[in-house]
C-alpha positions as CSV (number, residue, x, y, z in Angstrom):
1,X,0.0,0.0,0.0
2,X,1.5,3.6,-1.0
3,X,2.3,6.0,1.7
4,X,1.3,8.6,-0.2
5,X,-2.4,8.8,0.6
6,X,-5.3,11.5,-0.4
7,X,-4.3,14.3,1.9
8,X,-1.2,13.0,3.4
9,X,1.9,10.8,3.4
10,X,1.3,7.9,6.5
11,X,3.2,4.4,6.9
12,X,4.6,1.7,9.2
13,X,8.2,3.2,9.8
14,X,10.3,0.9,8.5
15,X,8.0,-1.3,6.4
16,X,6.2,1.3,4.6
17,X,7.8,4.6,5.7
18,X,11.5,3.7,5.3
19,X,14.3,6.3,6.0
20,X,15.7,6.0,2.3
21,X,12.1,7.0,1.4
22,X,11.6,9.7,3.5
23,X,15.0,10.8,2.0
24,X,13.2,10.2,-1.5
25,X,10.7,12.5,-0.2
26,X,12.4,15.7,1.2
27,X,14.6,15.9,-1.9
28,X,11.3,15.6,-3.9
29,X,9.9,18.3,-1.4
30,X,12.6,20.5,-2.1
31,X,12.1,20.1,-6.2
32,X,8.4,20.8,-5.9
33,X,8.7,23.9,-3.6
34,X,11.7,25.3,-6.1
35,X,14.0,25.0,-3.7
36,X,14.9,27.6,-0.8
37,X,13.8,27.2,3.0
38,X,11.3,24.7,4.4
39,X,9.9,24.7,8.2
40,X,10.0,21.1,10.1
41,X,7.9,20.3,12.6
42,X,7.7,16.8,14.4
43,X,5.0,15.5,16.7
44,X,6.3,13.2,19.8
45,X,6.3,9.8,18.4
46,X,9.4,7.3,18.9
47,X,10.6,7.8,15.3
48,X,9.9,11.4,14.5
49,X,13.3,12.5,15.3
50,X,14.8,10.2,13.1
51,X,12.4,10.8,10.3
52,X,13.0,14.3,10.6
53,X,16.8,13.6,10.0
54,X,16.4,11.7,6.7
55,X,13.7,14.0,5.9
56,X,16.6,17.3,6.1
57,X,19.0,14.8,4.3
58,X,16.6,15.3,1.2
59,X,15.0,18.9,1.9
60,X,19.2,20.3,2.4
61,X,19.9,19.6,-1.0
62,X,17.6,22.7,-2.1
63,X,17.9,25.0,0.6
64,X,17.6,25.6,4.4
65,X,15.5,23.5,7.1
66,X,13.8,26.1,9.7
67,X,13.6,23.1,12.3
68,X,10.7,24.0,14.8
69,X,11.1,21.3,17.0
70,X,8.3,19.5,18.7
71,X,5.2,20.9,17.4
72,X,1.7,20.4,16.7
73,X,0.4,20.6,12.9
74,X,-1.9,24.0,13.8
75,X,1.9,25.5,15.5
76,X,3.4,24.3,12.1
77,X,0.8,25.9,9.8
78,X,1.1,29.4,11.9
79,X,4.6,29.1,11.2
80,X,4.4,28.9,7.6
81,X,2.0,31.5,7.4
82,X,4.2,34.1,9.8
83,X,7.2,32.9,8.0
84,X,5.6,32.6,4.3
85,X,7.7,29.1,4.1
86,X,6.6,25.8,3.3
87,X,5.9,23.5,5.8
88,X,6.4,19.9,6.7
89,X,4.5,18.6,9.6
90,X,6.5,15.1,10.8
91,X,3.0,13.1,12.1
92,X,0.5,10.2,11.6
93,X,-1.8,12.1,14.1
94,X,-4.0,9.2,15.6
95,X,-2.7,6.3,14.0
96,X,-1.1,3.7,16.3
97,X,2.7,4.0,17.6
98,X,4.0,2.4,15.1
99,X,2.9,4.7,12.1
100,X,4.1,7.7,11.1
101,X,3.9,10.0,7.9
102,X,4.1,14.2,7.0
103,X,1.7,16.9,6.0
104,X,2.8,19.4,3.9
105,X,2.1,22.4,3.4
106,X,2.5,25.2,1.2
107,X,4.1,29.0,1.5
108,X,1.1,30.6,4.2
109,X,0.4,26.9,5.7
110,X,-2.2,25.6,3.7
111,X,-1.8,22.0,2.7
112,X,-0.5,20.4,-0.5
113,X,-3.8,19.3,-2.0
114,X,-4.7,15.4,-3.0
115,X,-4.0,15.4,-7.1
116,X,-0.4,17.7,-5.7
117,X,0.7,14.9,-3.2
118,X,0.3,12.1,-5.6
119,X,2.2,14.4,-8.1
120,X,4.9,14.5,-5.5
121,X,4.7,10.8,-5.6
122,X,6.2,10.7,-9.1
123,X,8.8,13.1,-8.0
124,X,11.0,10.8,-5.8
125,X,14.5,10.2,-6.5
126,X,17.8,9.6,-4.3
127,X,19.4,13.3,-3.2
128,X,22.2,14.3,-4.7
129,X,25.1,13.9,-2.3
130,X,25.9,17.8,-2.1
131,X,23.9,19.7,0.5
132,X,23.3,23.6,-0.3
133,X,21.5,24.6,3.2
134,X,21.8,24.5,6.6
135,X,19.6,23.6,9.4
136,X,18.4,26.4,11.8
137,X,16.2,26.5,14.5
138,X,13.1,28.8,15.3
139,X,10.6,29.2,18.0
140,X,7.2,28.9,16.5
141,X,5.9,27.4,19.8
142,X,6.4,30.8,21.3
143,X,4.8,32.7,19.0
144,X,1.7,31.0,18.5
145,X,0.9,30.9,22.0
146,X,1.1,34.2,22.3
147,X,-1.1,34.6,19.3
148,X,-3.6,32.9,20.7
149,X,-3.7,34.0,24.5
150,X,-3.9,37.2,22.7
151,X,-6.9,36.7,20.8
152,X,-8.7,34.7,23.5
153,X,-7.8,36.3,26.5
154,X,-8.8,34.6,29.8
155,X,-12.0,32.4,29.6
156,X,-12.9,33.0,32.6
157,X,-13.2,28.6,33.2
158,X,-12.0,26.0,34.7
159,X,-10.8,23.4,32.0
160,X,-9.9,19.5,32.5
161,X,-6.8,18.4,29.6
162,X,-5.8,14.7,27.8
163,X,-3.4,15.5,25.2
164,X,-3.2,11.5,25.5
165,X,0.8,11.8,25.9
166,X,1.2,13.4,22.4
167,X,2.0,16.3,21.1
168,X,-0.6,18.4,22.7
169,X,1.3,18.5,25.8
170,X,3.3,21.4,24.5
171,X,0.4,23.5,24.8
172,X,-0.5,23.4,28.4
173,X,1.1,26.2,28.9
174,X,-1.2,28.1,26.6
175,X,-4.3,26.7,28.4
176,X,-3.1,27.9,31.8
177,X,-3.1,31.8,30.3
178,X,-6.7,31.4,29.1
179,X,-8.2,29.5,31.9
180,X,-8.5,30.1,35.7
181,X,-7.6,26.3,36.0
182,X,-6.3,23.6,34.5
183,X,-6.2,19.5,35.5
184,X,-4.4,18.1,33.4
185,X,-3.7,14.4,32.9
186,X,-1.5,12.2,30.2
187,X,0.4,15.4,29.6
188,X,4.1,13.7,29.6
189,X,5.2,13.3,26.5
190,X,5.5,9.6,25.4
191,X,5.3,8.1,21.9
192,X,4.0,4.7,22.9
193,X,0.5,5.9,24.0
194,X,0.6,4.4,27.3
195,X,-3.0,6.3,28.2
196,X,-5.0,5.6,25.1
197,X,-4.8,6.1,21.2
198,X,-4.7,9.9,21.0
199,X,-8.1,10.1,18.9
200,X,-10.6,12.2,21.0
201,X,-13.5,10.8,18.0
202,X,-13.8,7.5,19.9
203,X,-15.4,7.8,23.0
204,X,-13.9,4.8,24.9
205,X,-10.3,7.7,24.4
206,X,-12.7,10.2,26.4
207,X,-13.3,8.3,29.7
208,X,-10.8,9.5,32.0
209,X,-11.6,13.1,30.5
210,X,-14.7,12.9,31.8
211,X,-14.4,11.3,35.1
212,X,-11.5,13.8,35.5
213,X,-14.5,16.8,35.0
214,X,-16.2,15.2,36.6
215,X,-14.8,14.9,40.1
216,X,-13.0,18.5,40.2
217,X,-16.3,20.2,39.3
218,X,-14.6,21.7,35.9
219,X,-16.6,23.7,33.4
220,X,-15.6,22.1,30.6
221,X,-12.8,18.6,29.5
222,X,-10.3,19.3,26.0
223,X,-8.7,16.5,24.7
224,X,-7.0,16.2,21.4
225,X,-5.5,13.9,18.6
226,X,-2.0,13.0,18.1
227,X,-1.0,16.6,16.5
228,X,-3.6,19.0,17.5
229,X,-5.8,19.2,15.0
230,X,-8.4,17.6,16.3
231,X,-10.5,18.4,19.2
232,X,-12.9,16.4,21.6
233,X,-14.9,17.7,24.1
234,X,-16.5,17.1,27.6
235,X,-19.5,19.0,29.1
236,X,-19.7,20.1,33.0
237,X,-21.8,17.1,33.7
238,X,-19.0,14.9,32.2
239,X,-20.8,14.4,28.3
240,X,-19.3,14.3,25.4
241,X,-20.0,17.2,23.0
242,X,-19.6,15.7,19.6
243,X,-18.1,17.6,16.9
244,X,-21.6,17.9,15.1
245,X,-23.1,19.7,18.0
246,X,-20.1,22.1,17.9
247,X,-21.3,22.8,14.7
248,X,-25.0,23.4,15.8
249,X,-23.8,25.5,18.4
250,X,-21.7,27.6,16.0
251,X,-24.6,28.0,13.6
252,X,-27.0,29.0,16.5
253,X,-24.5,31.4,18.1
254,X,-21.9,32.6,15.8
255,X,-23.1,32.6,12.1
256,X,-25.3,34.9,10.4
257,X,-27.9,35.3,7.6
258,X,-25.6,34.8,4.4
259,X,-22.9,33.0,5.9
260,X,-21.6,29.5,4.0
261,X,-20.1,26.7,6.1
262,X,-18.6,23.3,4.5
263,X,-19.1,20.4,6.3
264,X,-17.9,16.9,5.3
265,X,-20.4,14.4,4.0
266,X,-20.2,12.8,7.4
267,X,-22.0,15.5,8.8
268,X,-26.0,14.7,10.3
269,X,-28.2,15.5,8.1
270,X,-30.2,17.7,10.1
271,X,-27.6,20.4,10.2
272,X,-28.4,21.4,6.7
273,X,-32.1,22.4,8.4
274,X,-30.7,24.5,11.4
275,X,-28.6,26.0,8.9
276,X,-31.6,27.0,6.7
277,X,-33.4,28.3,9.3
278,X,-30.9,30.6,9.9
279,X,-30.3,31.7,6.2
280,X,-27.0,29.5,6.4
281,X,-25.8,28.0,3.3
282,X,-24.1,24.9,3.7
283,X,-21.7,23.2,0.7
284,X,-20.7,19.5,1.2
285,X,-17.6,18.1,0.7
286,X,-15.5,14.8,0.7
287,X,-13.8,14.2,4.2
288,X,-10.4,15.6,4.1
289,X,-8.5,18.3,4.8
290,X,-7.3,18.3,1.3
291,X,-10.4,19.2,0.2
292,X,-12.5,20.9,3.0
293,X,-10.2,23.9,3.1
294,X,-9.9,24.7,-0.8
295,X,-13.7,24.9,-1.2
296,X,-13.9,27.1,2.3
297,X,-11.7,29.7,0.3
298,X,-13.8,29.1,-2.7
299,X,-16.5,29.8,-1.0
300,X,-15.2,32.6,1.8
301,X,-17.0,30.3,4.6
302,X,-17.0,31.3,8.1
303,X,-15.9,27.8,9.1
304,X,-15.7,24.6,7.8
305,X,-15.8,20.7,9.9
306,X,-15.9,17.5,9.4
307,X,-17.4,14.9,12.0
308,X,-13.9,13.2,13.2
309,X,-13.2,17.3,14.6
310,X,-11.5,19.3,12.4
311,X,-12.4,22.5,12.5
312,X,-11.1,25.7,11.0
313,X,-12.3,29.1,10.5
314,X,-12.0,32.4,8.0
315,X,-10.4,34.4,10.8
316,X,-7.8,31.6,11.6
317,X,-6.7,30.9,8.3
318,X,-8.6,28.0,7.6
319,X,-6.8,26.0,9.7
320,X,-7.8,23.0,11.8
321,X,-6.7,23.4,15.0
322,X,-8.0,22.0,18.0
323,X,-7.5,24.0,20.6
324,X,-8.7,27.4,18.5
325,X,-12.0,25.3,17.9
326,X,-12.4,24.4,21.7
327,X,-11.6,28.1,23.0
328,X,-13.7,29.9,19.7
329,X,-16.7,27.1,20.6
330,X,-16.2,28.9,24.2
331,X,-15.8,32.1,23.5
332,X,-18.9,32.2,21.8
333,X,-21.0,30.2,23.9
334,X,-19.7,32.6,26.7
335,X,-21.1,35.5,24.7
336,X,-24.3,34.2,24.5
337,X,-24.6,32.9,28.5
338,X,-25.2,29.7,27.5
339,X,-23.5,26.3,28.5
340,X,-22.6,23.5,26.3
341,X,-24.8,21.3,28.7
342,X,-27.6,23.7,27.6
343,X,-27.0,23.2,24.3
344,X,-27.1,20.1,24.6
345,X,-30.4,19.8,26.0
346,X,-31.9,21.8,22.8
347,X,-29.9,19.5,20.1
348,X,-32.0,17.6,18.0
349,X,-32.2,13.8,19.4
350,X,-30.3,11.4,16.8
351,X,-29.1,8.1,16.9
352,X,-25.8,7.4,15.2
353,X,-23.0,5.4,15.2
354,X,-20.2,5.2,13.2
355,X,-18.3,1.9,12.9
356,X,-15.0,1.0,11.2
357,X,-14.6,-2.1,9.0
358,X,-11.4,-3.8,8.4
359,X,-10.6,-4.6,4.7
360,X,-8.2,-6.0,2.5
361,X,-9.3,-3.4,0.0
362,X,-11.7,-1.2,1.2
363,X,-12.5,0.4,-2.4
364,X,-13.4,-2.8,-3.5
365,X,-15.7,-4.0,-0.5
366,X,-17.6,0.1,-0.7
367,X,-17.9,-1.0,-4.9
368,X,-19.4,-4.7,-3.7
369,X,-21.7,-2.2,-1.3
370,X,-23.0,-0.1,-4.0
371,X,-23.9,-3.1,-6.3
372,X,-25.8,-4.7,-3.5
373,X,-27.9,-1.1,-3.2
374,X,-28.3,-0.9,-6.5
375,X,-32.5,-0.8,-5.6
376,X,-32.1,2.2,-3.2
377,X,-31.5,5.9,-3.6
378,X,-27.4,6.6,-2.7
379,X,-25.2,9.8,-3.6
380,X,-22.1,9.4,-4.2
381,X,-19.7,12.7,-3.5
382,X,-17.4,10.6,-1.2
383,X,-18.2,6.7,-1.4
384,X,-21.5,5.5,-1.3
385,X,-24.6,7.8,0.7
386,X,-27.9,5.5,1.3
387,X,-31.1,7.4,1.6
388,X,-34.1,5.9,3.5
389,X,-37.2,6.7,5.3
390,X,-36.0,5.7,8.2
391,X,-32.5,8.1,7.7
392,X,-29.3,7.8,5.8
393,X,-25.5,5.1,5.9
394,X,-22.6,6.4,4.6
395,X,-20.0,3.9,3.8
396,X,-16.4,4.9,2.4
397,X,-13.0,4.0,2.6
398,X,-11.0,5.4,4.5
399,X,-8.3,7.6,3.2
400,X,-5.7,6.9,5.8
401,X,-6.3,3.1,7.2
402,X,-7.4,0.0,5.3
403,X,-10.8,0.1,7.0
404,X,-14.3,0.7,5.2
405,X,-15.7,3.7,7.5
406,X,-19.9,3.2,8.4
407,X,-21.8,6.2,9.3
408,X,-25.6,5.4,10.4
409,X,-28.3,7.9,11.4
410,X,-31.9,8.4,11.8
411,X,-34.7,10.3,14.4
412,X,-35.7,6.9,15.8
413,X,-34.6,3.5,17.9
414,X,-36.6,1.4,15.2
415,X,-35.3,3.3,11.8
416,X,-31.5,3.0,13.8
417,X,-32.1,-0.4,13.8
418,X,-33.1,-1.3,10.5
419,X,-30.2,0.6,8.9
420,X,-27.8,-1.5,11.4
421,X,-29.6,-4.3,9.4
422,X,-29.1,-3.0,6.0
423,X,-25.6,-2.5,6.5
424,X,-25.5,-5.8,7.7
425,X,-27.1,-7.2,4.5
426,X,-24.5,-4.6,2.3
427,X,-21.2,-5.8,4.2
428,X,-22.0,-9.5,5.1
């Protein structure tokens, strides 16, 4: 399987992800970017430090490497848009310890985009063996905390924190300027994920987060995935506040008549009503970061998100950064004098669940899928979207894990359980 995915470049280091082809790759970096200086972040994972070696064994043969250090992915776009350099982000966010990968960006931080990486891909040849640069270092880390303690200013809350021993624990720091309090836990850092998986979208990665709210009375519980650009969050009464209902709280509180927001197909459906009620306009898009943030500058959105938690907004950049989300969600919701808890209580009731499939070839399996629902009404933006009275599965491979990715929703228990069923009958 390539490592060169639809928005990213993820492997097994050392199978996969081999240090002669992450060699391959910065040289090919360097070619595509023209040459001159590129920014290197690293996330805290066993291998990033060697990755990031090989990775400057390729990049120095066109210019300088601006290394950053350990970093998050929203630190490492902020410094390419400060520093109008290109970026590399060494990460496999989530993905278990023994993956890792690289985002790239472009000059201003925005990321290579899917039909750019896989022209990168036919780009890759050995270095030559004369370097022209030289590796400096810069504090980004710095900068964008003070950026953001800046905007934000101090909350005014009490906040409970599980970077899950990844790179998020560089930015307790910045939590403890906009917060009155901070308990944190899993904030060591430690490649191995000793806690849990650092992916805040499953909820079994959310349990100590919310017995930690929980039993210090906190106002609200942040945790976040393996590079930051993904947020999860807890409630006062220790619930989990899906990314969707960050969404509805941001279209209830935040945008206005005329605003456009992108979400990803993944999205509930029901968002699309809120947001029409409110004289929203909402454009659908394939999951991705690759592709959600091109069509939010096409379309000057406020924000865009996707349902695993990426969020970015207009006056950030577009970028998806977790903890802007979590204090923006915040900020607003303080504006208003209203709670998430409360917002919770007026969310519409759905029943959902998404479920991950293992595959040999996932593509395949979602093709078998679609022949099977060949009676039933499905769009197909980004893999195959069932439409039923009784409410809507999404199946599609995913883009980063050979796993066929299941979405289910509907208004009822009963409707629920016949999709479970259909699926069932679409996957046997």
């Amino acid at each position: 399987m390539s490592v060169f995915k639809a928005y990213d470049i993820r492997g097994v280091v050392d199978r996969e992800l081999t240090m002669e082809l992450v060699e391959k790759i910065g040289y090919a970096i360097s070619k595509f970017f023209g040459g001159g200086d590129i920014i290197v972040g690293m996330d805290v994972r066993t291998h990033s430090f060697r990755i990031a070696e090989a990775l400057a064994r390729g990049l120095l043969s066109g210019g300088d490497v601006i290394f950053i250090g350990t970093s998050t992915t929203p630190v490492t776009h902020y410094a390419s848009y400060e520093l109008q350099r290109p970026a590399v982000m060494i990460t496999a966010s989530h993905n278990p310890p023994e993956y890792n990968g690289m985002k790239i960006m472009k000059s201003g931080g925005l990321d290579l985009e899917s039909q750019e990486i896989q022209r990168l891909a036919t780009m890759l040849e050995g270095p030559p063996a004369e370097k022209r640069g030289v590796v400096r270092v810069a504090d980004a880390l710095s900068r964008y905390m003070d950026y953001m303690s800046g905007r934000f200013g101090e909350l005014g809350l009490s906040a409970g924190f599980d970077p899950a021993n990844a790179a998020g624990v560089v930015l307790k720091p910045l939590l403890k300027k906009v917060f009155q309090k901070v308990v944190a836990i899993n904030d060591v850092p430690d490649g191995r994920f000793p806690a849990h998986l650092p992916d805040p979208e499953k909820a079994e990665n959310l349990q100590q987060l919310r017995a930690l709210v929980k039993e210090n009375n906190l106002d609200v519980g942040i945790a976040l995935d393996g590079d930051c650009d993904r947020v999860g969050l807890v409630t006062a009464r220790g619930e989990i506040f899906r990314p969707e209902k960050i969404v509805y709280a941001l279209l209830n509180y935040l945008a206005k008549p005329g605003d456009v927001v992108v979400l990803d197909v993944t999205m509930p459906l029901y968002l699309e009503k809120v947001a029409e009620e409110r004289g929203v306009k909402v454009v659908r898009q394939r999951v991705g970061h690759s592709f959600q943030k091109p069509t939010a500058v096409k379309y000057n959105a406020l924000f865009w998100a996707e349902y695993s938690g990426h969020i970015g907004f207009r006056e950030h950049n577009y970028f998806d950064d977790g903890i802007y989300a979590a204090l923006k969600l915040l900020a607003t919701l303080g504006d208003a004098g209203v709670t998430m808890d409360e917002v919770l209580e007026k969310a519409p009731k759905v029943y959902e669940e998404r479920v991950d499939i293992r595959a040999t070839d996932p593509r395949r399996a979602v093709e078998e899928a679609k022949k099977r629902a060949a009676n039933l009404e499905f769009h197909e933006l980004d893999g195959l979207d069932i439409r039923t009275k009784d409410g809507r599965v999404l199946i599609r491979p995913s883009n980063t894990e050979p796993v066929i990715r299941v979405k289910i929703e509907s208004n009822t228990k009963d409707g629920f359980d016949r999709l479970k069923s259909l699926v069932a009958q679409l996957l046997p």
